[in-house]
N, C-alpha and C positions, 0 to 999 in steps of 0.2 A: 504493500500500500504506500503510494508516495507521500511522503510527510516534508521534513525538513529538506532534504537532500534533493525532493523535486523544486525546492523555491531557491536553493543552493545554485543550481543549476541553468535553472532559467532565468535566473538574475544576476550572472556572473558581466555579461557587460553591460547591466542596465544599473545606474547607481540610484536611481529617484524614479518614485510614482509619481502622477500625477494626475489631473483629470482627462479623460478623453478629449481629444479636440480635433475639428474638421480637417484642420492643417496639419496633422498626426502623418509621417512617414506611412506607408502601408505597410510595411517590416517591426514596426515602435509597436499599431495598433494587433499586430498578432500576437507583439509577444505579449501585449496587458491580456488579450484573450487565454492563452497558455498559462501565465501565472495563475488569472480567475479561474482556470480548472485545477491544476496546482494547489492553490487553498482552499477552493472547496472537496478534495479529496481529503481533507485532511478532517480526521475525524470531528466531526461537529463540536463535541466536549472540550476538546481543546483548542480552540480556535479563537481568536479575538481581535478587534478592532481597535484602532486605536488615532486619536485624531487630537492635534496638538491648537494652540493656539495661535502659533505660527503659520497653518495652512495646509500641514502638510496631514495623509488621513493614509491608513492601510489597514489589510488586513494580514492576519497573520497569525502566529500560533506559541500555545503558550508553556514553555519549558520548562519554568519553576516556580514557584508562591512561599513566600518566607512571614513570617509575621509582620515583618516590616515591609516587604514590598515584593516584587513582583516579577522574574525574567520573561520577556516577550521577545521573536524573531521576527523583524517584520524587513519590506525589501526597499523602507526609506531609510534616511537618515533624518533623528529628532535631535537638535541641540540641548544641551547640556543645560537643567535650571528649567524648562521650559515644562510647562503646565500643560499637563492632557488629560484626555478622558479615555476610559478603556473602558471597554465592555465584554467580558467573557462569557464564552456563551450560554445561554439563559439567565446570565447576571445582569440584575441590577448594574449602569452603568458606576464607574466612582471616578474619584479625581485623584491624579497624583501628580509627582515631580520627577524626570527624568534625571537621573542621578550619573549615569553613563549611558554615552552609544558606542560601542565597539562594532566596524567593519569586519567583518568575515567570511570567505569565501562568497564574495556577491551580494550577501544576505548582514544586516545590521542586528547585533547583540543590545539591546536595550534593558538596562536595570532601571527600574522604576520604583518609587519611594510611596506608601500611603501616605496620605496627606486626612486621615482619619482612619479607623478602624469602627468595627461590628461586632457584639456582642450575640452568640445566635440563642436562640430559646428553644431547646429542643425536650418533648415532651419522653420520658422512660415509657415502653410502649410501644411507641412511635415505629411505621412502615420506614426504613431506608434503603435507598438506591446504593448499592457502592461501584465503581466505575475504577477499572485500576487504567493508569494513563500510560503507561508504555503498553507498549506488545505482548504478547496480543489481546490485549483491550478486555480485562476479562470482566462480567458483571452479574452483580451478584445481589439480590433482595434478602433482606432480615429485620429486625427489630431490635431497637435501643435497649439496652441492658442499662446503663450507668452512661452521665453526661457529669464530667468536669470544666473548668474553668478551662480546660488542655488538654482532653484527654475524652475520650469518646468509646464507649464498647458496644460491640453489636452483635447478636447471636444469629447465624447464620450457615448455613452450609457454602462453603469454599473454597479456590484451590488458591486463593491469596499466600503471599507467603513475606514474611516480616522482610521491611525495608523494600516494601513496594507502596510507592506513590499514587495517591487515590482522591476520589471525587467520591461525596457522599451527600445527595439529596435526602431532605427530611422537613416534614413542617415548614416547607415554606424558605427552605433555607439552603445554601451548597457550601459546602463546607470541604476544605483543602487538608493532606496530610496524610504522615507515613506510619507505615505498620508498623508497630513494634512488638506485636507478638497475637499467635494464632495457636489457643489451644483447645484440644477436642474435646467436646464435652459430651460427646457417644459417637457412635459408631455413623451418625446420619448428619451431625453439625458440630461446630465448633465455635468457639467466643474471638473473636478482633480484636486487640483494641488495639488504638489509633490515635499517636499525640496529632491536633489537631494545629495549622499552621497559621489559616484563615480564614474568614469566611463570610458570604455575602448574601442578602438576599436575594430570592429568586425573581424572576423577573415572568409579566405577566407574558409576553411573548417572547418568544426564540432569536437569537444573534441576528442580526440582519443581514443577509448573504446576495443583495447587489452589489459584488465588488467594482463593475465598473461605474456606476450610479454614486449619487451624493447617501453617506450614512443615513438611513431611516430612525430619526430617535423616537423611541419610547415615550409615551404621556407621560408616566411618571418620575421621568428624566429631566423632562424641559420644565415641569415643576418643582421639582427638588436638587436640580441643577444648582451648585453656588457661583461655579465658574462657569462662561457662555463658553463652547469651543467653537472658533470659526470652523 
C-alpha cells in the first residue's frame, strides 16, 4: 500500500504545492493529480491537513503524536514560528506552532507544537475502536476496563502486541498512544493497556479529501476557531 515513500517519490522535484491554476504547465498539473492519489491511498486514519497562515495548505500524513505536539509529512514547506491548523482525520481541527521543517527526500519533516491541549472523558464500559497505525493496520473493538489521567485499559481480543502505536475511538473522542503491555485474561481475550499520548475530539464529519480544491472547514471549526487560517 503506498504511504510515505509514494509522496517521497512523487515529490522529489517538486519543492511546493500550491493551488491549481489555468497557466499550470500540463507536466506540474499531472503531477498534483499523482500526489492526490498518492495521499489518498494513504490510509484514511492517518492522514491530515494542514494549512498555515502564510498560504500555504497540504495534505499529508501523520507519523507521530507526542503530548506536546505533533510529526506531520507533508510535500510543502511551512516556516518556522508560523501558526497552523491541522486536522487529522475525523479530528476536530486545532491550532498549533510549527516548531521545525526539515527537507527530506522531496517530502518536508514538520514538528508541530500544541498550542492547547484536551482532557478526554471517557466512560468504564464504554465500546472502543483500536486502530494500530503501522502495518498492517490491525483493528480491533473492546470495552474500557480503567481510564487514567495517562493511561487507558481495554478488554479485548487481539493480536496487538506492546510498543505498537495506536488510535482509539471512544465516546466521542480519539485518543493517540503506545502499548505497553497485552495480557491474557483467557483463552478468547486479553487486557491492553495503553499510556495515552493525546487526544482530540471527534469531529462530526470525516477529513476532507478534495486535495486539489480549497480545505472544506467544519461548522464547528469556523466557530471555535481562535486563529483565522488563510
Amino acid at each position: 500500500m503506498p504511504t510515505i515513500d509514494a509522496i517521497d517519490t512523487l515529490t522529489m522535484d517538486h519543492d511546493h504545492y500550491d493551488e491549481p491554476d489555468s497557466s499550470r504547465p500540463p507536466e506540474q498539473s499531472m503531477f498534483l493529480s499523482r500526489l492526490a492519489e498518492a495521499v489518498l491511498q494513504i490510509p484514511p486514519f492517518i492522514q491530515v491537513y494542514c494549512s498555515s497562515t502564510s498560504g500555504v495548505g497540504a495534505y499529508g500524513l501523520l507519523k507521530s503524536v507526542s503530548r506536546s505536539g505533533l510529526l506531520i509529512v507533508i510535500p510543502a514547506s511551512l516556516p518556522p514560528q508560523d501558526v497552523v491548523q491541522i486536522t487529522i482525520a475525523n479530528c476536530r481541527s486545532i491550532i498549533g506552532k510549527v516548531l521545525y521543517c526539515v527537507k527530506r527526500s522531496g517530502t518536508y519533516r514538520v514538528g508541530i507544537v500544541f498550542m492547547s491541549r484536551h482532557k478526554p472523558e471517557i466512560r468504564v464500559g464504554s465500546l472502543a475502536v483500536v486502530k494500530s497505525l503501522d502495518e498492517p493496520f490491525i483493528l480491533t473493538r473492546g470495552n474500557i476496563l480503567d481510564v487514567g489521567s495517562s493511561r487507558l485499559s481495554i478488554f479485548c481480543k487481539t493480536t496487538l502486541a506492546p510498543g505498537a502505536w495506536v488510535r482509539v475511538e471512544a465516546n466521542g473522542w480519539i485518543l493517540f498512544g503506545l502499548v505497553d503491555a497485552v495480557v491474557a485474561t483467557s483463552m478468547l481475550a486479553c487486557c491492553v493497556d495503553i499510556h495515552l499520548e493525546a487526544a482530540f475530539p471527534a469531529a462530526s464529519t470525516a477529513l476532507p479529501v478534495d486535495f486539489l480544491g480549497q480545505p472544506r472547514e467544519l461548522e464547528e471549526d469556523r466557530a471555535q476557531a481562535a486563529v483565522k487560517i488563510a
